[in-house]
TISEBA-837799 format. One record per residue (C-alpha): x, y negated, z negated; residue in three letters. Coordinates in Angstrom, 3 decimals. Layout:
N
<r><px>X</px><py>Y</py><pz>Z</pz><code>ALA</code></r>
...
This chain:
80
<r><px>6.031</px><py>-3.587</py><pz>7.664</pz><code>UNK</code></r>
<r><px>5.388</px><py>-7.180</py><pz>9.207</pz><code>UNK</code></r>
<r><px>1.816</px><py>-7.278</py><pz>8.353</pz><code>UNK</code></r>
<r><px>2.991</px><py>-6.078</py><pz>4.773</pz><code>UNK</code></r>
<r><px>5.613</px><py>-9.244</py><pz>4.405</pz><code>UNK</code></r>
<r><px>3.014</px><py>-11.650</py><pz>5.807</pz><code>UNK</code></r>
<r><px>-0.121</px><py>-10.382</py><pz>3.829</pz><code>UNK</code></r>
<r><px>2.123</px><py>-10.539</py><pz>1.123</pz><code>UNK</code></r>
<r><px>3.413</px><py>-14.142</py><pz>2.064</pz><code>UNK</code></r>
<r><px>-0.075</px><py>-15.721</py><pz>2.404</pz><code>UNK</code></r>
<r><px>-2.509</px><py>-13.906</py><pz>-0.047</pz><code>UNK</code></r>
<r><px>-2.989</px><py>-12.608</py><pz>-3.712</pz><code>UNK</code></r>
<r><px>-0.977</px><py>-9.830</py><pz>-4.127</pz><code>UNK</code></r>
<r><px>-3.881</px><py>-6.998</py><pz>-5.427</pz><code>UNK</code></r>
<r><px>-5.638</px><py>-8.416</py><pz>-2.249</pz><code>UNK</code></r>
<r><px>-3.045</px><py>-7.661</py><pz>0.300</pz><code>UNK</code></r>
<r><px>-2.497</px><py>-4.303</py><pz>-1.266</pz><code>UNK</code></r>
<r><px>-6.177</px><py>-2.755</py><pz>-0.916</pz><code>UNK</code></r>
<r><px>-6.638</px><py>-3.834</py><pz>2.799</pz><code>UNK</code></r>
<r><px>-3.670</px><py>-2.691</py><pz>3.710</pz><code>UNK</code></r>
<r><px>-3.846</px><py>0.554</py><pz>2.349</pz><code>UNK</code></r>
<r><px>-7.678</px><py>0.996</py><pz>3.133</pz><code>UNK</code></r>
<r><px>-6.528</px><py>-0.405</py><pz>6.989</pz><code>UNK</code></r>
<r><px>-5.101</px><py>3.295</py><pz>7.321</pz><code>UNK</code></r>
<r><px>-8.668</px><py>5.297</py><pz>6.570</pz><code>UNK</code></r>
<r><px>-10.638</px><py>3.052</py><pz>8.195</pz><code>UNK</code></r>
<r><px>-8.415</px><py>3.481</py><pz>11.238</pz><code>UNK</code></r>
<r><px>-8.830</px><py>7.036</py><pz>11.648</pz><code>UNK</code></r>
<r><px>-12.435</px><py>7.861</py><pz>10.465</pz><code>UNK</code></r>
<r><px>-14.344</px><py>4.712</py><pz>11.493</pz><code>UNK</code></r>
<r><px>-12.800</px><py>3.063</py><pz>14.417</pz><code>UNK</code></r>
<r><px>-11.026</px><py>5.568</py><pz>16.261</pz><code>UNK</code></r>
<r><px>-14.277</px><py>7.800</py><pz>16.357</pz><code>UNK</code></r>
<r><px>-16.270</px><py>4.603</py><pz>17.471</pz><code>UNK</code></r>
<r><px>-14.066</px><py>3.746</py><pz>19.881</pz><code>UNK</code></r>
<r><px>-13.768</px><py>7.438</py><pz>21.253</pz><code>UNK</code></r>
<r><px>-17.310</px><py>7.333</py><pz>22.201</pz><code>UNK</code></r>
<r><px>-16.223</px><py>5.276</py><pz>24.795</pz><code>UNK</code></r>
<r><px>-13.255</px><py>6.768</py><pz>26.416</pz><code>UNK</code></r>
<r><px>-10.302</px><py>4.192</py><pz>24.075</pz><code>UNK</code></r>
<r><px>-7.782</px><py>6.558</py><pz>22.157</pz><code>UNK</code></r>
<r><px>-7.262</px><py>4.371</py><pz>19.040</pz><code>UNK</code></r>
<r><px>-5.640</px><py>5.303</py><pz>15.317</pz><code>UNK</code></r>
<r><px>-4.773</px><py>9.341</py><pz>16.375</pz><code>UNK</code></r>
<r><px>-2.346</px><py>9.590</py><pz>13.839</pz><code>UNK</code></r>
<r><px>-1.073</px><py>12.892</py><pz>11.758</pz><code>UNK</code></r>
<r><px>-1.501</px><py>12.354</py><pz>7.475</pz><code>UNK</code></r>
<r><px>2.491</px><py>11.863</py><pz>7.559</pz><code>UNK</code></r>
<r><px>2.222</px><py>9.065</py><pz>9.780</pz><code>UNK</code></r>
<r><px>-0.200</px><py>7.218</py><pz>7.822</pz><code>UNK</code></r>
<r><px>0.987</px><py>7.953</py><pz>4.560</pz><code>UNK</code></r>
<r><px>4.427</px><py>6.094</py><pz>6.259</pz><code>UNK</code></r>
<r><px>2.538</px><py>3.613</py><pz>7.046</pz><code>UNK</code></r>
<r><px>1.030</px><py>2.715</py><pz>3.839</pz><code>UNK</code></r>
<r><px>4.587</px><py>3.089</py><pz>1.945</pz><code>UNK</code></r>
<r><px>6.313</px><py>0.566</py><pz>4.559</pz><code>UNK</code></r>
<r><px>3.083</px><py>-1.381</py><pz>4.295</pz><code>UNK</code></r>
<r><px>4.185</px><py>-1.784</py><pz>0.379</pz><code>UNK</code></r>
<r><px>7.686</px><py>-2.202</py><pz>1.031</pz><code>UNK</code></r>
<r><px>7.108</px><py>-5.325</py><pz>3.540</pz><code>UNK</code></r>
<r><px>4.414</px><py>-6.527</py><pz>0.939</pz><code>UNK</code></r>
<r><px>7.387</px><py>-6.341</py><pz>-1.480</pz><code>UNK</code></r>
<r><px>9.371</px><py>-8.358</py><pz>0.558</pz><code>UNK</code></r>
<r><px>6.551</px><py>-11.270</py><pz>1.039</pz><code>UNK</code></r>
<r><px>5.900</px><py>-11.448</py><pz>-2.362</pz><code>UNK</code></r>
<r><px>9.761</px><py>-11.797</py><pz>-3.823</pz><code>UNK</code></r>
<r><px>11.514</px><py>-12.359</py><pz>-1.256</pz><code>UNK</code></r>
<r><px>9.705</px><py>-14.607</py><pz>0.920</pz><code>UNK</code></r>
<r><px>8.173</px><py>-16.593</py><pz>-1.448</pz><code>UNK</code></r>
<r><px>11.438</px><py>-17.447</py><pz>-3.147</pz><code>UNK</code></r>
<r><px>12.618</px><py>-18.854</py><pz>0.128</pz><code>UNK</code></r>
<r><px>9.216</px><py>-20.524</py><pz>2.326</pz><code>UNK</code></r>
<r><px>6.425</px><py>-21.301</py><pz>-0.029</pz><code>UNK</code></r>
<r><px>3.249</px><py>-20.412</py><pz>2.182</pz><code>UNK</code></r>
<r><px>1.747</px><py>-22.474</py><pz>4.369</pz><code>UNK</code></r>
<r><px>-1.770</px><py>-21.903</py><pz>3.026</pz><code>UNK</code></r>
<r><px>-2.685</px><py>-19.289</py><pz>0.203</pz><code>UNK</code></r>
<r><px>-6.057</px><py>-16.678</py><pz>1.003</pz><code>UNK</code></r>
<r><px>-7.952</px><py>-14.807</py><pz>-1.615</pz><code>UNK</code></r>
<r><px>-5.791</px><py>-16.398</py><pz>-5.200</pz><code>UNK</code></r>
């Protein structure tokens, strides 16, 4: 959820949202299988899991972009 409330803090909105929900595929069917190759267990997660992710991922996004905003304007602004 922290990487949701900081993406959220620091970049366009629509931005934040697609690599943060792409993060989760590309975790599990690019990198882990990459990194299995050489012995590193990365991004072995169950659907559930990721699917959690990607909701709390919104929810902390949420928070950056209402919430955070209101109260600390960023210190620099990416992708807007």
């Amino acid at each position: 959820m922290f990487s949701g409330v900081l993406f959220g803090w620091i970049m366009d909105p629509f931005v934040a949202l697609v690599i943060l929900t792409l993060w989760e595929p590309l975790e599990i069917l690019v990198i882990s299988p990459i990194l299995a190759k050489y012995g590193i267990v990365f991004g072995h997660e169950a659907l559930r899991n990721s699917l959690s992710d990607i909701v709390f991922n919104i929810i902390g996004l949420i928070i950056g972009i209402y919430l955070l905003r209101e109260f600390a304007p960023p210190p620099f602004y990416l992708f807007g």
